[in-house]
N, C-alpha and C positions, 0 to 999 in steps of 0.2 A: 582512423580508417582501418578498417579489414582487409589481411593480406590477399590475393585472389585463390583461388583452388587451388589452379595451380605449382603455385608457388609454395605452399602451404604439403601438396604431396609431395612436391620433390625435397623439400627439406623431410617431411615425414619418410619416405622412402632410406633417404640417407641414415637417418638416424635409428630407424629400425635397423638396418642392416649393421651396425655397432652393437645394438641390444639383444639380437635376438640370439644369439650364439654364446652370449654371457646368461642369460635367461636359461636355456634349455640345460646349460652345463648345471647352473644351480638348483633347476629341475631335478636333476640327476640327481641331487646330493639328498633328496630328501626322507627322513627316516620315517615317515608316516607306513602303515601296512594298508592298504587302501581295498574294502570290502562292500558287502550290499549294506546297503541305511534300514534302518530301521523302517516297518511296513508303513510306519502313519507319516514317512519324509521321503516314503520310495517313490521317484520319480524316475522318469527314464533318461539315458545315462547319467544322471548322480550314481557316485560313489562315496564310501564314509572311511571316517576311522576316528581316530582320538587319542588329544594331543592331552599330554599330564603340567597340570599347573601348580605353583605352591599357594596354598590357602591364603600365605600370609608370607609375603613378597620382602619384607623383614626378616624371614627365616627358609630361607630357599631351598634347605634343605629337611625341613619340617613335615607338614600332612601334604599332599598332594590332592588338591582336587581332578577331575574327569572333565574336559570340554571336548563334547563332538563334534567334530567338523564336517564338512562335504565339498566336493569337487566333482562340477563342470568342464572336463577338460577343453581344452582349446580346439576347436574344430577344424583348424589349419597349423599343425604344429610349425610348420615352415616360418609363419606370419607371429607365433606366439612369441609376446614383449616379456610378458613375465603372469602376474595373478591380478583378480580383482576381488578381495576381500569385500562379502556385502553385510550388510546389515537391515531388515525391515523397520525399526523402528519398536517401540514399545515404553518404557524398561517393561519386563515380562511378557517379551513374545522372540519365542524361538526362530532362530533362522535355517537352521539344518537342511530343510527344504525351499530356501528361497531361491538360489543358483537355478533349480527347476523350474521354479515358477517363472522366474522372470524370461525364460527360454520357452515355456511350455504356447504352443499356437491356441491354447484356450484363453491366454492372457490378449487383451484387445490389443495393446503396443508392446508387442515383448523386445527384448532386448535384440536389438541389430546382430546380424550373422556379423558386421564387422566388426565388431566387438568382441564377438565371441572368437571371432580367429586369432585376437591379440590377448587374449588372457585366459586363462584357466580361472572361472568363477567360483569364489571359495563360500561358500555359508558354513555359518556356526550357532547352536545354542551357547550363549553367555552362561557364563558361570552362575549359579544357581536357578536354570529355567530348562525342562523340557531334556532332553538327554546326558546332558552336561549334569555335575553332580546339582542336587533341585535342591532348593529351600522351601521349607514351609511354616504357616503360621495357624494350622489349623484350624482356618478358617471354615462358619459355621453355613449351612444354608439360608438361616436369616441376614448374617451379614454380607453373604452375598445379594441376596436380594435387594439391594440397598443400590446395587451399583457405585461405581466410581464417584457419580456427581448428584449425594443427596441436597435437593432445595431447599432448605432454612423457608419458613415462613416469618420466624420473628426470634429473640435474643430465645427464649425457652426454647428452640429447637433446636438452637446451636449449642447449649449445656446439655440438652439431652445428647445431640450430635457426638459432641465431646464424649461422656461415657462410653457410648462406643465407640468410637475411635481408641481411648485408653486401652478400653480388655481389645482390640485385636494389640494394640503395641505391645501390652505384657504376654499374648496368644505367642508372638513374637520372637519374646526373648524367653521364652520358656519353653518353646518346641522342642523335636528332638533336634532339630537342625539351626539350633541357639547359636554356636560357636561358631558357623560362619558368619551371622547377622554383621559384626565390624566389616566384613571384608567382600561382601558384596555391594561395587562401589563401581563408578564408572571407570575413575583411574585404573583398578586394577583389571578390570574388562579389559583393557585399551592395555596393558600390562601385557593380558592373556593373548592379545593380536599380537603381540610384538611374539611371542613364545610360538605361536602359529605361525607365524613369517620364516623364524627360524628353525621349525621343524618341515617345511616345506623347503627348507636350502633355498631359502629366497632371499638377494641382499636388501631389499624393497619391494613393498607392496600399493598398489593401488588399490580405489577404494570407491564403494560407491555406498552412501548411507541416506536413510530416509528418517525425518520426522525424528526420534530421539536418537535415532542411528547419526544425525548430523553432529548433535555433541559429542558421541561416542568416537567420530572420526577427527574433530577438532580435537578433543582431548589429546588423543594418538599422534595425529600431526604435531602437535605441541611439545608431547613430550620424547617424541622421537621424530623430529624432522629431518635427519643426513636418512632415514628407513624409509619416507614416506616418498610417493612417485605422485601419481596423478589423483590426487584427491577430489570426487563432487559429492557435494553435502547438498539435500531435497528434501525443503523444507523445513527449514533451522528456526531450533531454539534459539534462546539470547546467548553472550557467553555463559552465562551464569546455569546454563542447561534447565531442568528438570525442578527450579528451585521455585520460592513461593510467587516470587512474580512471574514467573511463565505458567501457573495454574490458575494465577487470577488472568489473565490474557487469554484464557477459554472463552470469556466473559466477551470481551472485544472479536475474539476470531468470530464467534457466532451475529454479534452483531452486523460485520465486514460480509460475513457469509450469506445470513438470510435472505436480503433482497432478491437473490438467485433463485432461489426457492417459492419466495409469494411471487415472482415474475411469472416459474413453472407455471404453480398453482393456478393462478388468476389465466391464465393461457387457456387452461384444460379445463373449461366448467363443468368434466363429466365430474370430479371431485367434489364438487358442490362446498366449494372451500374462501370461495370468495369470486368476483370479476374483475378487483381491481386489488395491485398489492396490498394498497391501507386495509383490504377488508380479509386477506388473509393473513394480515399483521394481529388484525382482531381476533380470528380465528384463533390464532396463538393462543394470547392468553383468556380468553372466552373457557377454551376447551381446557386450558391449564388448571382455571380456579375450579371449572364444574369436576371435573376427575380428580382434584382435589379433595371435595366435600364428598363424591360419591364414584371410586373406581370402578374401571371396568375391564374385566377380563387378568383383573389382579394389578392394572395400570393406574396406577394415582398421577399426581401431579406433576409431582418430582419427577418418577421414570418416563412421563412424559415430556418433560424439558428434555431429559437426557438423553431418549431415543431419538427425538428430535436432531438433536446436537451431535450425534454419533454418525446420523446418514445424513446429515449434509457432507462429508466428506466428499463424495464424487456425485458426480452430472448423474450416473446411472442410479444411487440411491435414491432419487428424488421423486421417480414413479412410486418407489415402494413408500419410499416416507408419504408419500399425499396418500397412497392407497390405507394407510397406518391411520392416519388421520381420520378418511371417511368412516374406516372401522369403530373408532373410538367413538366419534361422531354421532353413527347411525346404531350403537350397538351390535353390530355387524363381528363374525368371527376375525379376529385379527392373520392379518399372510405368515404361512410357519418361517420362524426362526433357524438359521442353519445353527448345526451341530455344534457345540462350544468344546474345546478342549479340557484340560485339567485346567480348573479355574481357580480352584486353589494355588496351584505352584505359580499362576500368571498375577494372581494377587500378590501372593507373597514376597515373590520376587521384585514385582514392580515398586510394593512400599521398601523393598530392601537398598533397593539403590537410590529412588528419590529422596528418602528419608536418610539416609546414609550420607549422601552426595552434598549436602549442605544444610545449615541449621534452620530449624525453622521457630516458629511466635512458640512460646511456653503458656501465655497469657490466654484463657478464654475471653478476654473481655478483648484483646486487641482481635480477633477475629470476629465476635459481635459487634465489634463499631466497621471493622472491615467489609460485611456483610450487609450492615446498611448502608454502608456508599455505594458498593458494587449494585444494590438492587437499583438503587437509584441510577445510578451511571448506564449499565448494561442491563438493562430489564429481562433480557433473555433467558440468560441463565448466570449472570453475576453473582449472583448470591450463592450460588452453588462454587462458583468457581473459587468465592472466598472462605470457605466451610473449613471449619476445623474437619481433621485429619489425623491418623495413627502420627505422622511427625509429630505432631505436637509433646508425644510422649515417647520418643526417641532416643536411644543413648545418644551421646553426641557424638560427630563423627572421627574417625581414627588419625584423619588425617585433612589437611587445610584444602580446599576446592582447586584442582586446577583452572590458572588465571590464562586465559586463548588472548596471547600477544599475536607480536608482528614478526615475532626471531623464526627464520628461517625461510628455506626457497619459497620462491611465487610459481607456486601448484596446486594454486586450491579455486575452485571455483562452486560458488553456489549458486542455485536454482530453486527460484521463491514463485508460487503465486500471488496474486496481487489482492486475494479474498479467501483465505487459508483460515478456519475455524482453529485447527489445530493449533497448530505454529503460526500468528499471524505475522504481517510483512515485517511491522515495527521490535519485534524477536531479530530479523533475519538482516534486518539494516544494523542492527547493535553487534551485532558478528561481524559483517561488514566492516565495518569501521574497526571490530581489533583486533582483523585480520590485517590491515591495512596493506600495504603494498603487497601483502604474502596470498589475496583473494582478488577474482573479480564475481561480480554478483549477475544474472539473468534473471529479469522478473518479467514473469508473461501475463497477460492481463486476461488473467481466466480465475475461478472458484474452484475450490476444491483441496486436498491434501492432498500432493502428492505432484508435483510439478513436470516430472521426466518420466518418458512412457507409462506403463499401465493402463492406467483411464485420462491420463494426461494429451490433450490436442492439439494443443501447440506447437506447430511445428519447427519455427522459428527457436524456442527454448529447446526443444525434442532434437536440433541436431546441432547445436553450437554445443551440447552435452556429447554426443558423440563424436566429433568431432576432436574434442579435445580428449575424451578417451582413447581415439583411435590416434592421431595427427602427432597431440599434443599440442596443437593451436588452442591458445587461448586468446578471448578478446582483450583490445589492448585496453579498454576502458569498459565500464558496467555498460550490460544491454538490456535494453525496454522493449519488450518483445507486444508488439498489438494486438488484440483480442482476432481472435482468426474465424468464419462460420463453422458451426457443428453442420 
């Protein structure tokens, strides 16, 4: 059972008033120089600066890399607990400007004003992404064009696949920015928070992470648990983070996902997509094979699974994705695309840390036998999700995968959807479990990436997250939150 509000504020009450006068004192202590951000993360009140890290955590007094930080101050310094360290998710996407975002009144559920009174909201780009010192793999415009999740149609497209995958992995270790490739890694991320903590005069940090941000914040807890305060991880990988079975589970999320989709679809026959889901399940791969044999608008097959698979993330992509579809459909101009950042450094970085973060198949032929079950099993997009990859041709990594036990305080709570393409639930129950007494879990019965505010509806999940940000009440056992009406 749930303690009532009441009871739940006035222990919260007391216990702020111990915290918050130890908090501001360690405010005080911190050496950061705090200025305007960079124009492409200037938001209004963010502030930046930048904290120096060692390349190589073995040699601490060695090269130093650059990670830039930001700060949301506390909007009630009186109420301020201490900080909340976030993370969006990626590996290879910056967070310099996410404290803004999640404040900013264009965001549909931005972050609660009471939130913001108890913590100064910290973002950072991670080490090797975006203003933090960047890596890259000079990557070409052909290989971008490939996207993330190319389609295998058969074992020859997975040795050709292979080839290129190899030349980006040697693009890789032969750039100019070779020598950090070992040490762009999760641990050492989660390293660089702890370095952030302490040049913040902070004795602990809370923490709010999304989608790969959740391993990134398990790691952290893991290996600094007497630092770690109020941890929510949204929409978690398995323990095992970013490794080869969380990119075959692309394959599963999209299938847990779709029916949300041909339900839209089939609703709206202005789409002309189908009227009943079976018939825009058909649409799928109908339109898959034809754009296949003959693209349109530079859209094959593949980048059609994969655009596909990309906006199903939230309730709001799903006009655009159906409208995506009648384009392709009707040969109709396709709706413009927003402005993409530096795609190279958000490539680069991303295969630095997944492919870093643990070993992956060396074998071409164990990923063509892999790729014909996946098509079989998950018809969606399986076969993509089991696709050779630059890991394949990877040094190996520097150091052994941090393993997410159960050692340490019960301050962790995570927040799962119950139809998560990305991260699906069966990732986010495997956390669960070895978090063990140290987690409790909230799964709310809605679709999408991203469970806690933003595009997130539920309200039920939406304030047992803040609640335990703000309180520190956690539920005393996991909660199943019920699908709620849009």
């Amino acid at each position: 059972m749930r303690r009532t509000l009441s009871a739940v504020l006035v222990s919260a009450i007391a216990a702020m008033s111990l915290v918050s006068v130890g908090a501001s004192q360690a405010a005080a202590q911190s050496r950061l120089r705090w200025g305007p951000c960079p124009a492409d993360s200037a938001l209004p009140g963010l502030e930046c600066a930048t904290v120096q890290v060692p390349l190589d955590y073995r040699k601490p007094q060695g090269r130093q890399l650059d990670v830039a930080v930001s700060r949301l101050p506390s909007k009630d310094p009186s109420q301020r607990r201490g900080v909340l360290l976030t993370n969006p998710g990626g590996p290879g996407a910056g967070g310099l400007s996410y404290p803004g975002l999640l404040a900013s009144d264009l965001t549909p559920r931005p972050l609660p004003e009471s939130v913001r009174d108890r913590y100064d909201v910290i973002g950072f780009d991670p080490r090797g992404v975006g203003h933090s010192t960047p890596v890259t793999c000079d990557v070409t415009p052909e290989q971008i064009a490939r996207r993330n999740l190319p389609y295998p149609d058969d074992a020859a497209d997975v040795l050709r696949d292979a080839r290129i995958a190899q030349a980006i992995a040697r693009q890789c270790a032969t750039s100019e920015t070779a020598a950090l490739l070992p040490h762009i890694t999760t641990a050492n991320t989660a390293r660089d928070m702890d370095r952030i903590r302490e040049a913040l005069g902070e004795p602990k940090i809370s923490y709010l992470g999304t989608s790969y941000g959740t391993y990134l914040g398990a790691v952290y807890t893991t290996m600094f648990p007497q630092r770690s305060d109020r941890f929510v991880l949204d929409s978690n990988l398995g323990p095992g983070g970013y490794d080869r079975t969380a990119h075959q589970r692309f394959g599963r999320g999209m299938e847990d996902r779709f029916p949300d989709f041909a339900k839209f679809a089939a609703a709206n026959p202005q789409y002309g997509l189908g009227t009943t889901p079976k018939q825009v399940r058909a649409k799928f791969f109908e339109l898959a094979a034809r754009l296949e044999k003959t693209p349109v608008q530079g859209i094959n097959g593949s980048l059609f699974r994969g655009t596909t698979f990309d906006l199903l993330y939230t309730d709001t992509g799903m006009s655009v994705l159906a409208a995506v579809w009648k384009a392709l459909d009707t040969n109709q101009p396709l709706p413009p695309e927003p402005p993409l950042g530096d795609i190279d450094n958000s490539i680069s970085s991303r295969l630095h840390v997944i492919c870093g973060d643990s070993r992956w198949p060396r074998s071409v032929r164990t990923y063509q036998r892999d790729v014909a079950v996946q098509r079989v099993r998950h018809p969606l997009i399986g076969a993509a999700a089991a696709n050779i990859g630059p890991c394949a041709f990877w040094p190996s990594p520097v150091e052994r995968p941090v393993r997410i036990g159960d050692r340490g305080p019960s301050n962790v709570l995570l927040v799962q959807n119950s139809r998560d393409p990305g991260t699906p639930l069966v990732g986010a129950r495997e956390l669960r479990k070895a978090f063990g007494d140290r987690a409790r879990m909230v799964t709310a019965d809605q679709g999408g990436h991203g469970a806690y505010l933003l595009f997130a509806a539920n309200m039920c999940a939406n304030n047992t997250v803040t609640a335990f940000l703000t309180t520190g009440h956690r539920p005393r056992h996991d909660v199943t939150c019920a699908a709620e009406p849009r």
